[in-house]
MARTOR-605220 format. One record per residue: residue number from 0; y, x, z of N, C-alpha, C in turn. Coordinates in pm, 1 decimal. Atoms other than C-alpha are relative to their C-alpha. Layout:
NUM Y X Z Y X Z Y X Z
...
//
This chain:
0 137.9 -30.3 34.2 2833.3 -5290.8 -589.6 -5.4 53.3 -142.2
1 13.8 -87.9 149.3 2734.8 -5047.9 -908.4 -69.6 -80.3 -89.5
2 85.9 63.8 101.5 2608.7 -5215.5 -1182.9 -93.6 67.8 -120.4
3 65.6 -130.2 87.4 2527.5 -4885.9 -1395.0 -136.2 7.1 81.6
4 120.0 -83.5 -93.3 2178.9 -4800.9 -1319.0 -36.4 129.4 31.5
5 12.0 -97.9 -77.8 2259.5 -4457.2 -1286.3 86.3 26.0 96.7
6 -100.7 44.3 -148.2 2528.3 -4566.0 -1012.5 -116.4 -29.6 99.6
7 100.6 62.0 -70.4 2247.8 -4757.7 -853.2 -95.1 123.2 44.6
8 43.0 -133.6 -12.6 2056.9 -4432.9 -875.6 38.5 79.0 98.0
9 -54.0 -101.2 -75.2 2314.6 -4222.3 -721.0 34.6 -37.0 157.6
10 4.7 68.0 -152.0 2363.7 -4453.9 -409.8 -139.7 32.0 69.8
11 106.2 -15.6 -101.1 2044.3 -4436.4 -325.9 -55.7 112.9 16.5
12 8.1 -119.9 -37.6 2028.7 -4078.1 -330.2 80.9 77.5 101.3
13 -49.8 -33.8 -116.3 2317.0 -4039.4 -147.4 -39.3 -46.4 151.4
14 3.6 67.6 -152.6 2207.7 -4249.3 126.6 -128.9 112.9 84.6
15 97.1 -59.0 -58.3 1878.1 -4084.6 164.5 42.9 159.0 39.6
16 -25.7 -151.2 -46.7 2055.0 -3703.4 165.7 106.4 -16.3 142.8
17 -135.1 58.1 -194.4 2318.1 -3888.7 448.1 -93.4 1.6 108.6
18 77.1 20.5 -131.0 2022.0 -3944.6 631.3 -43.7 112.4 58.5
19 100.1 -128.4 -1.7 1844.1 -3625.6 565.7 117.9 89.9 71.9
20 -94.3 -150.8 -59.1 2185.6 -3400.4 664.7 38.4 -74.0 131.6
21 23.0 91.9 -108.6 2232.8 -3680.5 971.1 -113.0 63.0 146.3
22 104.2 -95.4 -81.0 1916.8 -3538.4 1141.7 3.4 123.0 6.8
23 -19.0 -162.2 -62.6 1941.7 -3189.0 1097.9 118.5 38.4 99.3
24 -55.8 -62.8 -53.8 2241.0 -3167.5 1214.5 -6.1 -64.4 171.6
25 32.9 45.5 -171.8 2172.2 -3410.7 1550.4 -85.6 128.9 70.2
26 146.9 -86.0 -53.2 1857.5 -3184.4 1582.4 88.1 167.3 28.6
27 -112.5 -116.2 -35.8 2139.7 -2869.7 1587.0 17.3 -39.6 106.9
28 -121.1 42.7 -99.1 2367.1 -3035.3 1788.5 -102.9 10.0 180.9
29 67.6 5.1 -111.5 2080.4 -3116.9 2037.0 -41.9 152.7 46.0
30 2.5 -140.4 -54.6 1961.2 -2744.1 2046.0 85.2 75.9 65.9
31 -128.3 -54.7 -58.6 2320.6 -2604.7 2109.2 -7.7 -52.1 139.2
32 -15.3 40.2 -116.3 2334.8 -2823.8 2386.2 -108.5 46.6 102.1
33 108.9 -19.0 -105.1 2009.2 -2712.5 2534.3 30.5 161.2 41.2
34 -19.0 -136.3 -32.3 2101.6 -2353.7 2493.5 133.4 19.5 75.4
35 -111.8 -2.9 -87.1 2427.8 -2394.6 2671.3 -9.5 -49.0 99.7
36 49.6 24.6 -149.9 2264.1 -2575.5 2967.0 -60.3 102.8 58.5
37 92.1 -166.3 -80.3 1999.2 -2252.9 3005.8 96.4 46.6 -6.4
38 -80.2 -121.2 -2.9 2308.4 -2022.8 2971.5 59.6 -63.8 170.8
39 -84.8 38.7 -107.5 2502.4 -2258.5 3257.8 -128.3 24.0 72.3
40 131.3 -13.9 -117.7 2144.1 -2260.8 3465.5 -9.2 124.4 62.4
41 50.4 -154.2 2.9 2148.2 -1892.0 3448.7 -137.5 72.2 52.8
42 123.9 -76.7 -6.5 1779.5 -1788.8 3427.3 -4.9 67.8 -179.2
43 38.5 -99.8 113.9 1776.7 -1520.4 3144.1 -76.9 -24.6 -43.4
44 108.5 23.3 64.2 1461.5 -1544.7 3064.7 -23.1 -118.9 -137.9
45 -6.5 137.1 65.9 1444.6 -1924.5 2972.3 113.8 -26.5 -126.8
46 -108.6 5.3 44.5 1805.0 -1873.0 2840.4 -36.5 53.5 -207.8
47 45.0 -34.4 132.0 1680.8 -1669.2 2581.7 -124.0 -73.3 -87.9
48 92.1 87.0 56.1 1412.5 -1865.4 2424.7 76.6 -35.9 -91.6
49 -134.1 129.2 64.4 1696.2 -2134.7 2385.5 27.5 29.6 -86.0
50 -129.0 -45.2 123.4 1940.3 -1958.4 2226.6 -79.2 32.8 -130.0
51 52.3 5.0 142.1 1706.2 -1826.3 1973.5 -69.4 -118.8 -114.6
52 81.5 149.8 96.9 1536.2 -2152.1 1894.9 171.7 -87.5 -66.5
53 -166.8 85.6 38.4 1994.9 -2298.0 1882.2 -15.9 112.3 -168.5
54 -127.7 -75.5 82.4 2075.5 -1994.8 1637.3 -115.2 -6.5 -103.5
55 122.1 56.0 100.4 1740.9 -2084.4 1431.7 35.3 -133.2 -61.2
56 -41.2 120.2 9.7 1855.4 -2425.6 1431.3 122.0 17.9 -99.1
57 -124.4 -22.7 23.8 2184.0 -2298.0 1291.3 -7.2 58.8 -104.7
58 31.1 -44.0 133.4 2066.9 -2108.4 1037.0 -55.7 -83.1 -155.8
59 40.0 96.7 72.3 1834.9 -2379.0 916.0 102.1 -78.1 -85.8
60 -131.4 77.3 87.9 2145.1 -2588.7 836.1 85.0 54.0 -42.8
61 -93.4 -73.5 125.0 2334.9 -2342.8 679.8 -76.3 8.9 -139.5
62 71.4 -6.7 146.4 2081.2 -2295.0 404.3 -57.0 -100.3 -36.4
63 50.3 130.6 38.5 1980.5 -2647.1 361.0 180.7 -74.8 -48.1
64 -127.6 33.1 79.3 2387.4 -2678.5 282.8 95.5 -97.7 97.6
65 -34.9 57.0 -91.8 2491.6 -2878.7 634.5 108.2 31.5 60.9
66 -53.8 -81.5 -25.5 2688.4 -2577.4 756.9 67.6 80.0 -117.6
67 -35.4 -80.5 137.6 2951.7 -2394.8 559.3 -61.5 152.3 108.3
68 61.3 -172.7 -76.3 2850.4 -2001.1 640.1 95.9 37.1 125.9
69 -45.7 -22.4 -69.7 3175.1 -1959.3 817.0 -8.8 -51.6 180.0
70 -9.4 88.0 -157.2 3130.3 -2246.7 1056.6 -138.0 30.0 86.0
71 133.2 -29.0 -78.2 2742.3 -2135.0 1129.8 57.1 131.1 98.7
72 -44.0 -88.9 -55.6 2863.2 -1783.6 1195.4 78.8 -39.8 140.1
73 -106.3 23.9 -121.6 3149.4 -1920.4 1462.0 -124.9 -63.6 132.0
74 31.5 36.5 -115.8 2883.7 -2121.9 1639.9 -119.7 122.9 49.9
75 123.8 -65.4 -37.4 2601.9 -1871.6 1646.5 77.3 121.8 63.1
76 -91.9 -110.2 -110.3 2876.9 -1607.5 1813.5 32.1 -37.6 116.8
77 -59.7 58.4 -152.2 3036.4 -1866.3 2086.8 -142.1 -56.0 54.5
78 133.5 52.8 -103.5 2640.6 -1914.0 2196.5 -32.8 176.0 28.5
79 56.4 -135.6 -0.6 2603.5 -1523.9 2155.1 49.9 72.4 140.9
80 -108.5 -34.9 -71.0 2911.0 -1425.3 2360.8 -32.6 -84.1 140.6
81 24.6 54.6 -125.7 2819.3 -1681.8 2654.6 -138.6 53.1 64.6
82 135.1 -61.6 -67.9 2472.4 -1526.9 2666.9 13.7 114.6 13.3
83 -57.5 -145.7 -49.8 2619.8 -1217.8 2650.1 79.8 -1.2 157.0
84 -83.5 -32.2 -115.2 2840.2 -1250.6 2930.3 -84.0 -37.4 138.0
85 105.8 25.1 -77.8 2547.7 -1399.3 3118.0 -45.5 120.3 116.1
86 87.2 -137.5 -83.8 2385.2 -1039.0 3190.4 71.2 54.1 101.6
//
């Protein structure tokens, strides 16, 4: 346990940004998954919605600092490429 009070400080900042990058990225994770069920469903239409609301999702957490750029990029292609191959 920290005894500095700007230790004490920094714990409890980390905890709250653990929580805060915790949710976004569930709230990703959950989108991906929804947009890769509409791609397996195969109704286009619906499909697309998805994916744009996943690669929104994906973006979000790259610029909130969740995602490095490279790793957003990789997933927002292997959702691109499956909806691509869809048509």
């Amino acid at each position: 346990m920290a005894n500095i009070k700007s230790a004490k400080k920094r714990i409890k900042v980390i905890s709250k940004r653990t929580l805060r990058n915790k949710m976004i990225k569930s709230s990703t994770k959950t989108a991906v998954k929804k947009a890769l069920l509409a791609i397996e469903a195969g109704n286009k239409e619906a499909a697309c919605e998805v994916v744009k609301a996943a690669i929104s999702a994906i973006d979000r957490a790259y610029t909130k600092g969740i995602f490095h750029k490279n790793a957003a990029a990789r997933k927002k292609a292997s959702i691109m490429k499956l909806y691509n191959k869809m048509a």
